[in-house]
Structures are given as structure tokens and as C-alpha cells.
N, C-alpha and C positions, 0 to 999 in steps of 0.2 A: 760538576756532575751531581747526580741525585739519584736513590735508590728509592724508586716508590714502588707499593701497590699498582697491580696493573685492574685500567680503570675501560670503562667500554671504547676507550678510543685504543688501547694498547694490550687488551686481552686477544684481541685476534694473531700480530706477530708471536706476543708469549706461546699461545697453544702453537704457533707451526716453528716455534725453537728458532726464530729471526728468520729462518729461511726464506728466500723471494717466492718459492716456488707451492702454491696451494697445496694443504695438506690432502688427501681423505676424507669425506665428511665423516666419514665414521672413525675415524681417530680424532674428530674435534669431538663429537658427540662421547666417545668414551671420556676425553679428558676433561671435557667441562662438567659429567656427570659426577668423576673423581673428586672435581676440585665444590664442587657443590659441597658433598658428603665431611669433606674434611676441613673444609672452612671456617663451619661454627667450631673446631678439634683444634684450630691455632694454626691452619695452614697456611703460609706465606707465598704470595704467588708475585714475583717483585720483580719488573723491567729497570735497565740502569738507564738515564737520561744523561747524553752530553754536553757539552755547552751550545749547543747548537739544534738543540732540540730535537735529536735523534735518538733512539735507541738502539744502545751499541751493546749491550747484554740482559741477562738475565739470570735467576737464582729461585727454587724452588727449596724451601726448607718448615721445617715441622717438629714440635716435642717429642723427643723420641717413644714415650709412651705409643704413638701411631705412627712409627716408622719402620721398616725392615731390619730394624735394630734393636738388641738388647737393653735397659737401662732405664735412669730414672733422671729425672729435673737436668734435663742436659737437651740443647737444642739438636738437631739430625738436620746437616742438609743435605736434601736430596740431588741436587745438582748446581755446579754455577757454570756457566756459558757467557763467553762475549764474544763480538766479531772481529774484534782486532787485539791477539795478543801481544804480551811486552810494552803494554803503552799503560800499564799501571791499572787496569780497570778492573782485575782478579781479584787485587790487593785491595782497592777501596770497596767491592761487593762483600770480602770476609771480612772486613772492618766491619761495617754495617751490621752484617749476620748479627757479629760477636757483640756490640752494642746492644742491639736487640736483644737476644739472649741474655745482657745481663740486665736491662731492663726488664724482664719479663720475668725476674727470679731464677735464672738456670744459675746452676755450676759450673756448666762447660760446654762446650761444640763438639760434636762428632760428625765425622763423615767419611764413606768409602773411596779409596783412591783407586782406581784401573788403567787401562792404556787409554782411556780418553780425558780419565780425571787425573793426570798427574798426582801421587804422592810426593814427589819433591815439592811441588809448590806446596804442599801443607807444613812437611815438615821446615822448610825455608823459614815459615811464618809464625813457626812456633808448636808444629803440632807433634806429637808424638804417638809413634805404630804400638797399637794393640793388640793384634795378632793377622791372619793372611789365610785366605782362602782363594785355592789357585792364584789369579791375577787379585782379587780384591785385599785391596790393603787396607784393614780398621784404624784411624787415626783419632784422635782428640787431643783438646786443647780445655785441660781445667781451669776454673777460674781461682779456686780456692781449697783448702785442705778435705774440705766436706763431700766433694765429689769424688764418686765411685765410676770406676773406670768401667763402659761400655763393651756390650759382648755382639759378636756377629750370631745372626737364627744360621743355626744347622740344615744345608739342605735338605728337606727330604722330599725324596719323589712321592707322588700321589699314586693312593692305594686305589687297586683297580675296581670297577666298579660293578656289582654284579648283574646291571643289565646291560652290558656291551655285547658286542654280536659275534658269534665266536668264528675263529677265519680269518678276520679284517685286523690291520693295522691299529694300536690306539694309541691314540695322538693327546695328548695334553698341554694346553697352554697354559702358563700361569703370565698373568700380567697386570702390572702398576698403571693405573691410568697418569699420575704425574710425570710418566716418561714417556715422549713424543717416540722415538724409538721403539720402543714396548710394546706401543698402540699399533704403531706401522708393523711388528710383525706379526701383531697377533690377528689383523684383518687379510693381510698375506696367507696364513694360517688357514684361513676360513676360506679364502678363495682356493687357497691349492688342495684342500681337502673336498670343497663341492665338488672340483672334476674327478676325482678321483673317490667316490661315495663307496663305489662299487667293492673298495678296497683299502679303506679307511675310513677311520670314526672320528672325532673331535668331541675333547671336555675342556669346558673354557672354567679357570677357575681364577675369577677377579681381585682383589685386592680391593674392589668397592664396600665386601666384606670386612670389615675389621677381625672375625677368626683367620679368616683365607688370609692375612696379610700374618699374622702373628704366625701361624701355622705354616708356612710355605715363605717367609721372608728373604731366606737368602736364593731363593729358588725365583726371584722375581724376574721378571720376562727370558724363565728359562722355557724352553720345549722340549717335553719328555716325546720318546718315539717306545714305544713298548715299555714304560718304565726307566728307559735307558737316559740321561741327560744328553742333549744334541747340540753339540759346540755350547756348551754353559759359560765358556769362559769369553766368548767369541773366535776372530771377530764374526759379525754378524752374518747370517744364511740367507741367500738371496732363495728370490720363491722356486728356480728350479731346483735349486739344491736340496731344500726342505722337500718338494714335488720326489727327486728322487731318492732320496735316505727311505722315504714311506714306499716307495714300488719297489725297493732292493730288499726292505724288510718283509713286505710281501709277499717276495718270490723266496725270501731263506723259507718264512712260514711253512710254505704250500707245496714245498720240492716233493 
């Protein structure tokens, strides 16, 4: 097996998360505009290669200085993904990570666990919980006495904007271009808000910003519906569901 950089023959499965099935072109276009921006920032964008010359996962990770995380000289990964778990491929991706990171000068790894990212498997491997907001569990794994233990960004919802239109629904998206998920609901987002104009608004606030990423971190591909957070914790909202939360919030509005 091999963890490499994904190169123009293996950047295309990376952006659509291994999946068979074509992403969005505008969830490729948001994510390769992300992965542009933070590239020359130490971004890691790594497919794993089997012995057989497939790729059977993947791992997105970044110095925490540009990641939805608090901290200093400690690597962030943003996610790791394979297609066949139990057959060892998790374990040799964070091997990697942590190599890297300590070639690179870090302290330590961090990374957030949820119902998709297991926290057992980190802590199995040596890592240890920093503190828990709702489902997201903050873990690290120091290298050394000199690292200082990682902090989760505080959500905050976004402040309303003074030229929205008063009446109408306001809808806010915040979203990470390094998460394929992310991408996909935030162009949902924009579909299910065009049919319904008449009765809702949209503010797209990206992460392509490095303030919006510091400022909105733990809020990444949350959906605010009036300020409110809309399933923040998941699981995720299909577009009727986002479609009706915004027309039920309309009609409390306008009784």
C-alpha cells in the first residue's frame, strides 16, 4: 500500500469521495477552488494505493493554523475515508498522517470524531478526547511534552445582514470546500432556495476565506434557517426537508 498525493490521474475520484457515481460540477468546482487556496497553506489532499493498483481510500489533512480548529504546530485532519473497512487501511492512513506531521515539525494530530468519523478508532490508536460539542468529539495524539492541547471554534451563528428583505426567510450557509458533503448541501441549498425566492433569501459564507473559516469554524457546513442552527449535529437534510423547514418558517413569520 501507498499514501500519496493525489496527482491528475487520482484527483478526480478524490473530489467525488471514491464514489462511482458523478459528483455536481459545482461541488467539484467549489472543491478544487478550496483545494487551490490552501495548497501553497500545507494542504494535503492523499488517495491510498493498494497493491493492486486501486484506490481504496483517502485522507484530507492541514496545520491546524487553517483548520476549523484551535491551536498551534499540530497537524488537523480533516478527514480519512476508505472503501473497505477492518482490513487494516484506517490504521496505515493515520500512520502516515502522524509520520508526516512529525516530519514536518508538528507536536501532535488532531482531529474531530462524529457518527461518521468514529472516535474509538482514534482513541484505540492512541488518541485522547479534548473536550465534545454535541456529536463532535476533539481528540489528539501529542508527540512530545511541548505540545499544547487543541481547542474546538465555538459555533456562532451569523449576524443578520442589514440589507435582507424583510418578510422572507434568511437562510445561511457556511461551507468547507474540503468536504464533498458540505459542497453537496450547499448547492442543494441554492437549488431549493431558487424555487422558493418568493420566500426566502440565501448567504453563502465560504471557508475559501481564511476569516470566515476562523470565525464560523465549528459552524462548518452548518445551515442556519433564521439564525436558528438546522440539524447542526446531523444526520444530514435531504433538499425536501431543508425546502420545508424554510416554508414552515414562513408561514410562523406571516400568521
Amino acid at each position: 500500500m501507498d499514501l500519496v498525493e493525489i496527482d491528475d490521474h487520482t484527483e478526480d475520484i478524490f473530489f467525488r469521495c471514491l464514489h462511482e457515481r458523478p459528483p455536481d460540477p459545482r461541488v467539484l468546482l467549489m472543491r478544487r477552488k478550496w483545494r487551490d487556496i490552501y495548497k501553497p497553506k500545507g494542504h494535503r489532499a492523499k488517495v491510498l494505493i493498494d497493491d493492486n493498483g486501486d484506490v481504496v481510500g483517502m485522507t484530507n489533512y492541514i496545520p491546524i493554523e487553517y483548520s476549523p480548529f484551535e491551536g498551534s504546530d499540530l497537524m488537523a485532519i480533516l478527514c480519512i475515508w476508505v472503501s473497505r473497512p477492518k482490513r487494516g487501511y484506517g490504521r496505515y492512513v493515520l500512520a502516515e498522517i502522524e509520520n508526516d506531521a512529525r516530519q514536518s515539525g508538528c507536536t501532535g494530530v488532531v482531529v474531530a470524531g462524529n457518527q461518521f468519523n468514529p472516535s474509538t478508532f482514534y482513541e484505540h490508536m492512541g488518541y485522547a478526547r479534548v473536550e465534545q460539542s454535541g456529536y463532535k468529539v476533539l481528540l489528539w495524539k501529542p508527540f512530545n511534552d511541548s505540545a499544547k492541547p487543541p481547542r474546538l471554534l465555538s459555533r456562532k451563528a451569523p449576524q443578520r445582514h442589514s440589507h435582507t428583505t424583510p418578510g422572507k426567510v434568511q437562510v445561511v450557509s457556511i461551507t468547507d470546500g474540503w468536504c464533498g458533503d458540505g459542497c453537496e448541501q450547499c448547492v442543494m441549498v441554492r437549488d431549493v432556495i431558487s424555487r422558493i425566492n418568493d420566500k426566502a433569501e440565501l448567504t453563502e459564507i465560504s471557508s475559501d476565506e481564511e476569516t470566515n473559516m476562523r470565525t464560523h469554524g465549528e459552524s462548518h457546513d452548518v445551515l442556519y434557517i433564521d439564525g436558528e442552527p438546522f440539524r447542526p449535529d446531523g444526520p444530514p437534510a435531504s433538499e425536501s426537508e431543508i425546502e420545508r423547514a424554510c416554508l414552515d418558517r414562513f408561514a410562523e413569520r406571516n400568521r
